[in-house]
Structure formats: C-alpha cells, structure tokens
VOGU-3710 file (C-alpha; in Angstrom, 3 decimals, decimal comma):
1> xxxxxxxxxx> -33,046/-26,702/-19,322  -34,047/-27,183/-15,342  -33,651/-24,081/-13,106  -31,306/-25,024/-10,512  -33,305/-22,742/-8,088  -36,354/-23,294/-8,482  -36,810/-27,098/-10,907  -38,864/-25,154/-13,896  -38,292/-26,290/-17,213  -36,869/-23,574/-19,395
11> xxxxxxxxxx> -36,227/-23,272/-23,239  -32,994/-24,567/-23,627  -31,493/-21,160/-25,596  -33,403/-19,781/-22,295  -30,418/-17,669/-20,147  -33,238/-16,966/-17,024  -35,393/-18,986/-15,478  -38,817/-17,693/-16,645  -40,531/-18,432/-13,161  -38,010/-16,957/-10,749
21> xxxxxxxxxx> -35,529/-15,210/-13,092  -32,177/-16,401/-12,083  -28,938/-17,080/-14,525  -29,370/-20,620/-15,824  -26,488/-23,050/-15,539  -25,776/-24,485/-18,396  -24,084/-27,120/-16,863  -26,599/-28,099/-14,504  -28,652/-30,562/-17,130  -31,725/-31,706/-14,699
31> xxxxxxxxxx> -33,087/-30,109/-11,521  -33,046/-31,884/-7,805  -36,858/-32,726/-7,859  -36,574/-34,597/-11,866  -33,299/-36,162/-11,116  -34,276/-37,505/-7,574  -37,449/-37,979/-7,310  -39,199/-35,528/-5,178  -38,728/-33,521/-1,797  -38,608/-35,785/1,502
41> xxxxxxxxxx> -41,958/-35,022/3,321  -42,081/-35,537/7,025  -43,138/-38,798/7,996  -40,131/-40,472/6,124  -38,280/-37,640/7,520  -39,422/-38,721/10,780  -38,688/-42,113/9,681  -35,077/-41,949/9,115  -35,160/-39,488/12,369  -36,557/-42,738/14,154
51> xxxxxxxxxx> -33,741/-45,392/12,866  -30,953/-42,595/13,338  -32,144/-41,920/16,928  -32,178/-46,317/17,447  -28,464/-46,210/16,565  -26,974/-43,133/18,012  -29,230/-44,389/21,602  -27,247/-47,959/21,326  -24,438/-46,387/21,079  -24,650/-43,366/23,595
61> xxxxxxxxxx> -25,763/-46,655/26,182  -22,553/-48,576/24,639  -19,937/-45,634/25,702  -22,138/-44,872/28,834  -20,991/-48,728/30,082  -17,431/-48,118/28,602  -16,846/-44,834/30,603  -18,075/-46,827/33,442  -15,491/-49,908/33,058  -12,511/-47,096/32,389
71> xxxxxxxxxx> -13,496/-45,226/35,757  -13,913/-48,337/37,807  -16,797/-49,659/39,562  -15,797/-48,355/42,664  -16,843/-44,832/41,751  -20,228/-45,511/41,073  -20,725/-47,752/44,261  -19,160/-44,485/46,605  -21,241/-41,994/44,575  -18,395/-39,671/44,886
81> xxxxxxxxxx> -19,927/-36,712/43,358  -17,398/-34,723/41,869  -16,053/-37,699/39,798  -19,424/-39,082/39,184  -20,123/-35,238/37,476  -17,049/-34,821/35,617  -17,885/-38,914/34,346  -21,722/-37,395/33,036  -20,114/-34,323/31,407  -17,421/-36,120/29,431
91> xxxxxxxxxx> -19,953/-38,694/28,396  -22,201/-36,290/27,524  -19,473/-33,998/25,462  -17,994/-37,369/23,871  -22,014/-38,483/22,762  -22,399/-35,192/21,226  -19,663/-35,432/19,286  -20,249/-38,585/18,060  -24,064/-37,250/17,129  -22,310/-34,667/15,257
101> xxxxxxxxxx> -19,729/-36,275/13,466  -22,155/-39,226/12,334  -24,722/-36,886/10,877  -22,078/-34,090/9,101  -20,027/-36,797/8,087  -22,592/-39,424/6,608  -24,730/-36,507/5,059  -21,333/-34,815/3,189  -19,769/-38,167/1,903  -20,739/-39,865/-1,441
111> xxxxxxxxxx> -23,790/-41,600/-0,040  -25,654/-37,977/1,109  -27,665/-39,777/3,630  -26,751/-41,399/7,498  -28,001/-44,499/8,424  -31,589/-44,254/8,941  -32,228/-41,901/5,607  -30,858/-44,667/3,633  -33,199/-46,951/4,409  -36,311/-44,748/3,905
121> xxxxxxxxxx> -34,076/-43,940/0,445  -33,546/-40,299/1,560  -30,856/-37,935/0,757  -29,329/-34,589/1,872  -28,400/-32,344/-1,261  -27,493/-28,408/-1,793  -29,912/-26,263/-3,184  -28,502/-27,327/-6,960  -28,727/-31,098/-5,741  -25,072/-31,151/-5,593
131> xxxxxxxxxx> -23,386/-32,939/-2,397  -22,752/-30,765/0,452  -19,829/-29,600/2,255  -18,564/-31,326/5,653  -18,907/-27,702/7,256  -22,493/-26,885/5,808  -23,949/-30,636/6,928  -22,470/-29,521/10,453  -24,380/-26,299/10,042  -27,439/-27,725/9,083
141> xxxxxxxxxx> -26,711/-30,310/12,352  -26,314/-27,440/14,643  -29,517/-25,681/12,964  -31,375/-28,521/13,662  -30,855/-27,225/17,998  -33,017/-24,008/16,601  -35,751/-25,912/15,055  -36,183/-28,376/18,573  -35,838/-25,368/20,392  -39,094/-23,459/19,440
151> xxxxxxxxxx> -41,629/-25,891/20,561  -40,241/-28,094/17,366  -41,497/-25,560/14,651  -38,679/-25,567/12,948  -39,162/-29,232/12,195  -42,997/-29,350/11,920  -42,384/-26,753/9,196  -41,940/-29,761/7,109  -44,913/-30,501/6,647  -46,141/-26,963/5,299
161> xxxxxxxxxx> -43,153/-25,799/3,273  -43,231/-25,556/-0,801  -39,825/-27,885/-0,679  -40,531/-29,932/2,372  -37,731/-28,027/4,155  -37,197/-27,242/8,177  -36,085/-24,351/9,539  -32,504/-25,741/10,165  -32,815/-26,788/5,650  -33,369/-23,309/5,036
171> xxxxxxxxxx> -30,289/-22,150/7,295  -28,167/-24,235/5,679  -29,758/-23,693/1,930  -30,206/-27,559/1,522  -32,542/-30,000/0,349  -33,917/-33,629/1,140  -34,901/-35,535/-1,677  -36,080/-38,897/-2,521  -33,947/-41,117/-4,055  -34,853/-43,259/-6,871
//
C-alpha cells in the first residue's frame, strides 16, 4: 500500500507509513507520483504559465476594447480623467476576476488543469492526489501574489523542492503532477 503523504510503498497489513509514520488509508490504493506520473518541474510549469498568460492577455485586450465601445469613444478622445480612471479600475477589477475564476475554476473541475497545463499534460491535485476544492484552488490562486511578491521565490522554489512545489503549493497543501 502507497502512503498518501509521502508515495512509499508499504506492506499492505502495514497501518503506518514506515518512512514518515502516518495512518495509512486503506482506501487510497496508489500514491499521486505512481498513479500520475511524476511531480510537474518548472519549465513545463512555466510552460503552461506561458499558454495561460497568451489567453488570459487576449482576453484582458478583448474586454479592454469592449469597456471602451460601452463608454463611448467620446471619453477617450476628451481624456476626461475621472471617467477615464473609474474605466481603468473597473477593467482592471473585472480582468482580475476573470484571472481568478479561470484558474480556481479550471483547476477544481474534473479536468484539474486550465488551459495551458493541459497541453503540457499537467494537473493540479491535493496532497492525496484527490481533486481540489473550488475554495482551496482560489487559495492556492491568491498564494500565488506571495510567491511573485518576493523577488519570485516562491515560484523559483520549484525548481529546488523534494515535490516540485512553490511557495503558494505548499500554502494550499497541493500538488502538480504529470499526467499520463
């Protein structure tokens, strides 16, 4: 039997993991690493980061352009300052939004993964490589402000980690695996 914690192969009459010592799940048959494939290091990582980035730009550009037609052409051409400001903050409020609901929501529905980590065949798990919860994908989104926030250690931390995992992974206790 596969710790769930850790991925070591126990006995299978085995009630602790015999490298890190927690209760074994009986019901948990394989661990993440076996059953997917491997942690996510951080070039395809910053792969997926790449292709996510593409789409969410296109579309931050696409609603720039539509909050332009809906407040008229006029206000740009007058540079009326006031509405030109509250245009920028509701455009900006709206994009992060849409930043946030597109990575909680893709990386808690059935497919685990947005846009760009499905085509680098990446996915988002729990620590027990279960699916994760709308709320902790949104923590995990909002962790990833702390890791760009210190110089980008919390993301370069990737790339020296046991489980390939940023700072804002470890805050929310999850994975990202390869998927076979």
């Amino acid at each position: 039997m596969y710790c769930s914690h850790c991925g070591q192969l126990n006995e299978p009459q085995a009630r602790f993991c015999q490298a890190c010592g927690r209760a074994l799940q009986p019901d948990v048959q394989a661990s993440v690493p076996v059953s997917l494939g491997g942690y996510a290091g951080f070039w395809r990582r910053f792969g997926a980061a790449f292709i996510d980035g593409l789409i969410l730009n296109i579309a931050n550009y696409a609603l720039f352009f539509l909050f332009l037609g809906v407040a008229g052409y006029d206000i740009v051409m007058e540079e009326e300052a006031d509405t030109w400001a509250l245009l920028y903050i509701l455009w900006m409020l709206t994009s992060w939004i849409i930043a946030w609901l597109y990575y909680a929501g893709m990386e808690s529905s059935s497919k685990q993964a947005t846009l760009g980590k499905m085509a680098v065949s990446i996915v988002v798990t729990g620590a027990e490589g279960n699916r994760v919860s709308f709320a902790r994908a949104t923590g995990r989104y909002f962790g990833k402000f702390i890791s760009a926030i210190i110089l980008c250690i919390g993301y370069l931390m990737i790339a020296f980690t046991e489980k390939k995992q940023g700072l804002h992974d470890i805050m929310a206790d999850c994975l990202v695996m390869v998927k076979r």
